[in-house]
C-alpha positions as CSV (number, residue, x, y, z in Angstrom):
1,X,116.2,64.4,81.9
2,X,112.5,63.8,82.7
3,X,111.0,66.7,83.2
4,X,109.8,65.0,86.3
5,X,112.7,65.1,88.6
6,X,111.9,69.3,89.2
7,X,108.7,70.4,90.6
8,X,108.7,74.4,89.5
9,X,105.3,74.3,91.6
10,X,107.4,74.4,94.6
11,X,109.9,77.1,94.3
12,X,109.8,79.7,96.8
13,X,112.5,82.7,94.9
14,X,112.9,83.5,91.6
15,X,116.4,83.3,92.2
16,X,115.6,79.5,92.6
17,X,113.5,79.2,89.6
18,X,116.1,80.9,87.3
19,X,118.4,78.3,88.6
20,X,116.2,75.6,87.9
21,X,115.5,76.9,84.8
22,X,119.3,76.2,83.9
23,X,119.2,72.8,85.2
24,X,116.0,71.6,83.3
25,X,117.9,73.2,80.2
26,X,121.1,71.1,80.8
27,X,118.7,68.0,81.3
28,X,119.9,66.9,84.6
29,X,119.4,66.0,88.4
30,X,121.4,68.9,90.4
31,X,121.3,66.7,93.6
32,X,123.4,63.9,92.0
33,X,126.9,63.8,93.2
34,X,128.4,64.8,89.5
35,X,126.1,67.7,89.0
36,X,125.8,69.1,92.9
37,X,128.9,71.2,93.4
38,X,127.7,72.9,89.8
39,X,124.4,73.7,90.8
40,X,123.9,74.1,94.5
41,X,125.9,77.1,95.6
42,X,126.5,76.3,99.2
43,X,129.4,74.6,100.2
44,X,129.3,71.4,101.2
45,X,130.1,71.2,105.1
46,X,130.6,67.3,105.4
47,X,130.6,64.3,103.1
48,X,130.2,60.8,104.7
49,X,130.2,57.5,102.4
50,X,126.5,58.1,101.7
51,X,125.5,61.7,102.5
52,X,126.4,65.1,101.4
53,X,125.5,68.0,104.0
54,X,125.0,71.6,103.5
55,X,122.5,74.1,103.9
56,X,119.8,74.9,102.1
57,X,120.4,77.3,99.4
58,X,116.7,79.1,100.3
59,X,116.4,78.7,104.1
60,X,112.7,78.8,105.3
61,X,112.0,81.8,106.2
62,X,112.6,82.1,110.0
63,X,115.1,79.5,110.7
64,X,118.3,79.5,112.6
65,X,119.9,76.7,111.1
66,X,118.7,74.9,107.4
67,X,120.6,71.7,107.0
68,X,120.1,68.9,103.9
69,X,121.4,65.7,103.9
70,X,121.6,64.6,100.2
71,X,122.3,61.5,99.4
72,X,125.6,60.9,96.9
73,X,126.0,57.2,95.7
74,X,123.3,57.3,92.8
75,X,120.1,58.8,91.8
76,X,117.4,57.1,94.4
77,X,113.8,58.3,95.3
78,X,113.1,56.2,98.1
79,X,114.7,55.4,101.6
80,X,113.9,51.4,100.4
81,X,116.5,51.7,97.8
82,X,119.5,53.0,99.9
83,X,121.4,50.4,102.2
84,X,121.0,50.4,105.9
85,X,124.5,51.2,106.4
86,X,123.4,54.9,104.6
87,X,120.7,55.2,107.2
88,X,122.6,54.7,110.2
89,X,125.2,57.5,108.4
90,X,122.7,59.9,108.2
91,X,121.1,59.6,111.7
92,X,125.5,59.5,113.1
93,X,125.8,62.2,110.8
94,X,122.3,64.6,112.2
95,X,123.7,63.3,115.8
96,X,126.9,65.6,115.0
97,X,125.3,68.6,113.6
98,X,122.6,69.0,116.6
99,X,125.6,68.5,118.6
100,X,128.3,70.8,116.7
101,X,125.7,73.8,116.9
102,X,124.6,73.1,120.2
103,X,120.7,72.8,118.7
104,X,118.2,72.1,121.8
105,X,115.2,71.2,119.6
106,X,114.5,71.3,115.8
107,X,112.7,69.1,113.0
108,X,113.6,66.3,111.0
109,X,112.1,65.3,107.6
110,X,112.7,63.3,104.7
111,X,111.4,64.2,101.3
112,X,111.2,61.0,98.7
113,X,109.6,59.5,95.7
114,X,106.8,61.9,93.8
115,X,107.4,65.5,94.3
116,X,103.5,66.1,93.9
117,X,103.0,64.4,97.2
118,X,106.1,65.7,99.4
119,X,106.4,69.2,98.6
120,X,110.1,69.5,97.4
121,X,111.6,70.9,94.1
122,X,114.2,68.2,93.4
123,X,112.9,64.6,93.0
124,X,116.1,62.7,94.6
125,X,116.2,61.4,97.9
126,X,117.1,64.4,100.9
127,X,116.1,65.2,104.2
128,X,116.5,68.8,106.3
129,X,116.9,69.7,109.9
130,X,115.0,72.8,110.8
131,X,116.0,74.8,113.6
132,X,113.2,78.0,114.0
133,X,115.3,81.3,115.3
134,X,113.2,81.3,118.4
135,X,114.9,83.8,119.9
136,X,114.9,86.2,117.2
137,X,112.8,89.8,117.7
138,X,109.0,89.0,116.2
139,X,109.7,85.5,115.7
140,X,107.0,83.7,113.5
141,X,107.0,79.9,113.4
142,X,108.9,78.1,110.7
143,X,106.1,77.2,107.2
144,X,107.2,74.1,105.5
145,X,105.4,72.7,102.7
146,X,105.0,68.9,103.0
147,X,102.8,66.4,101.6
């Protein structure tokens, strides 16, 4: 595996950094559809033709909700390289978690291509929906890293 496809300059635990650790040892992508299920320890909620969903394994610190979307049919970097059909999934498939969990506002990003420049740990194609816990005693806002 190229040592490229994990950025340890973005982890946020050491609980994630021991795990990607592991995965740079084993020399492969953990968000490919072979290797997910081994490596990310959240279940996977829903699987569409193109997209896996789950939560984040390290939700941002003051979040309600921390959805990924990952997508499954191959290793990809950039939106260019999936078909159009996968992008209309994974807007049908955000449509029924904000509606599922009732979410009244939240954030949508996608994180592709060279980690250095998008702030994410795994270089293979994702995006999250961020709902901040608003309501929550204290509340901060939600810090994301990005670009």
């Amino acid at each position: 595996m190229n040592d490229k496809l994990l950025n340890f300059d973005h982890v946020r635990t050491p609980e994630q950094r021991a795990l990607m650790e592991k995965i740079r040892a084993d020399g492969v992508c953990p968000f490919c559809k072979e290797h997910l299920k081994e490596y990310h320890p959240r279940p996977i909620i829903r699987e569409t033709d193109f997209w896996f969903l789950t939560t984040n394994m390290n939700p941002y610190e003051g979040t309600k909700y921390h959805f990924l979307f990952i997508y499954k049919l191959s290793h990809v970097r950039f939106p260019h390289d999936i078909a159009r059909e996968a992008r209309i999934d994974l807007f049908d498939l955000v449509d029924s978690v904000i509606h599922e969990h009732q979410i009244p506002g939240a954030s949508f990003f996608m994180r592709f291509g060279d980690t250095r420049y998008n702030g994410s740990s795994v270089e293979h194609l994702h995006a999250h929906l961020i709902v901040g816990d608003v309501d929550a005693p204290n509340h901060e806002p939600v810090r994301v890293k990005l670009g």
